[in-house]
C-alpha positions as a Python dict, from the first residue, in 0.01 Angstrom:
ca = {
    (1, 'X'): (0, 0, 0),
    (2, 'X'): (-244, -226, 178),
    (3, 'X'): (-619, -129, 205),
    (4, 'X'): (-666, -427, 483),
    (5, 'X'): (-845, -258, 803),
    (6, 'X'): (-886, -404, 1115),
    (7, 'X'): (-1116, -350, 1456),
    (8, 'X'): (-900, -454, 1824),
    (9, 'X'): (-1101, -598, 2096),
    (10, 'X'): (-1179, -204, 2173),
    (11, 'X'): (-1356, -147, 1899),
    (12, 'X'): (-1015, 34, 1740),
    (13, 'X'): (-936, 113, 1367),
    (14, 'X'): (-610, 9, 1232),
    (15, 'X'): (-480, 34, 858),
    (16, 'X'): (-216, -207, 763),
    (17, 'X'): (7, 31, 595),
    (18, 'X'): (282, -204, 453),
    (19, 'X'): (261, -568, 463),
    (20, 'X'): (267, -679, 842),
    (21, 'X'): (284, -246, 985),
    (22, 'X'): (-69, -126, 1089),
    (23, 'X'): (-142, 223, 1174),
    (24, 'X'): (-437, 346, 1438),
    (25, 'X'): (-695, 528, 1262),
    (26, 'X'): (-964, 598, 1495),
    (27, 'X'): (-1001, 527, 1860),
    (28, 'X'): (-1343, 410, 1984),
    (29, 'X'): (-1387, 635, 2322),
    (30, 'X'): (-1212, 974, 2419),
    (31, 'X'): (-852, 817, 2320),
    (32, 'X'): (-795, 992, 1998),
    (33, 'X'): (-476, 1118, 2140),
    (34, 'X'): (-355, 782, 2036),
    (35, 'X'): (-450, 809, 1661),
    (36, 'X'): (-153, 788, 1413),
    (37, 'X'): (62, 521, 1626),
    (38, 'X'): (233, 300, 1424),
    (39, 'X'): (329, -106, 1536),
    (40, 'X'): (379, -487, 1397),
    (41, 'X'): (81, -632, 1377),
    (42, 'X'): (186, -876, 1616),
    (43, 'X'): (254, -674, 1859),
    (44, 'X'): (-129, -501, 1770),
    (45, 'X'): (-249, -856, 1881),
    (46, 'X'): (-78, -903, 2184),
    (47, 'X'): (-143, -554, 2357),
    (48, 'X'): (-496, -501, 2184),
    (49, 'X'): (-649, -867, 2186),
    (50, 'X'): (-743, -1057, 1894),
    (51, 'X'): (-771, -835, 1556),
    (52, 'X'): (-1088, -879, 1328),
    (53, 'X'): (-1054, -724, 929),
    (54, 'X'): (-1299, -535, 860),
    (55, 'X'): (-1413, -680, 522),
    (56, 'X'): (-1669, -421, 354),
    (57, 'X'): (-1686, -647, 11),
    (58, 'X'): (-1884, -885, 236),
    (59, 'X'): (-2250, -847, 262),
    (60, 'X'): (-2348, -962, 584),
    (61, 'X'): (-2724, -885, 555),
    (62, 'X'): (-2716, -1128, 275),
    (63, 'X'): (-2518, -1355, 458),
    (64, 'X'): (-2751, -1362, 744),
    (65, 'X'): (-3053, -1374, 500),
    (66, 'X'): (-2879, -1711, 404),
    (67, 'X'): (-2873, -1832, 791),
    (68, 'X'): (-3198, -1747, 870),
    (69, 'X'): (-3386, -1939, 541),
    (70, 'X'): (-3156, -2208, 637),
    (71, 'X'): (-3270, -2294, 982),
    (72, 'X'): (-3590, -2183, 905),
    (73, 'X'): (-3582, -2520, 636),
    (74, 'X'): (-3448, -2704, 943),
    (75, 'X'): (-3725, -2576, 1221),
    (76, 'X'): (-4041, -2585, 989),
    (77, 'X'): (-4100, -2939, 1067),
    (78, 'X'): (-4144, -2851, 1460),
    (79, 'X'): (-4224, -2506, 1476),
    (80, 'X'): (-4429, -2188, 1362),
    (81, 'X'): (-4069, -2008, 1385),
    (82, 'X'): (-3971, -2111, 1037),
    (83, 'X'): (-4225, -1798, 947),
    (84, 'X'): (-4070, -1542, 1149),
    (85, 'X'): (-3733, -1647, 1056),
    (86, 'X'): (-3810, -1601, 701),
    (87, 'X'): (-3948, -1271, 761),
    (88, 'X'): (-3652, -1160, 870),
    (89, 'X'): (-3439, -1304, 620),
    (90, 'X'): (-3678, -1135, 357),
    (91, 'X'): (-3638, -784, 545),
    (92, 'X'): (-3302, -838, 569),
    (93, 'X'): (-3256, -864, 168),
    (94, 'X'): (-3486, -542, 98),
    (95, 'X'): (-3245, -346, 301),
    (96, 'X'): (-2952, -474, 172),
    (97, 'X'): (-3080, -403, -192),
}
C-alpha cells in the first residue's frame, strides 16, 4: 500500500491506494458527500486539474529559510532588505525547530 497523498486544484485529499488508484479523502468545502470515490490517477488529473503530493518529510520553513539568506546575500550590496530578509529566515528556523 502506497502512503503518497495528493492535493487537486480544489484543495482535495487523495490517497494513492495501489500504484496508479487514488482514493478521495477529504473534500475542501461542503462536498464530503464525495469522500471515498475511487479513480486512475489520470483520470484525477484530467477532471480535478493538476495534482500536487503532499510531501510532509519536506521542511519547507527550512527550505524557505534557505531562499530568503540566499537573496538576502544577493540584495545586500543594494539594499537595507538583506536585514529583513534574514530576519525572517531566522524566525522561520526557530519555528521550525
Amino acid at each position: 500500500m502506497s502512503d503518497r497523498q495528493f492535493k487537486d486544484r480544489d484543495g482535495d485529499t487523495w490517497t494513492e491506494f495501489e500504484p496508479g488508484m487514488l482514493r478521495l479523502m477529504k473534500c475542501a468545502g461542503d462536498r464530503n458527500q464525495y469522500t471515498g470515490i475511487e479513480d486512475s490517477i489520470e483520470d484525477v488529473q484530467a477532471d480535478h486539474g493538476p495534482l500536487t503530493e503532499i510531501r510532509p518529510d519536506v521542511d519547507v520553513r527550512a527550505l524557505l529559510a534557505g531562499a530568503f539568506d540566499g537573496l538576502a546575500e544577493e540584495l545586500r550590496k543594494t539594499t537595507d532588505l538583506p536585514r529583513v530578509l534574514e530576519a525572517m529566515a531566522k524566525r522561520l528556523r526557530e519555528e521550525s525547530a
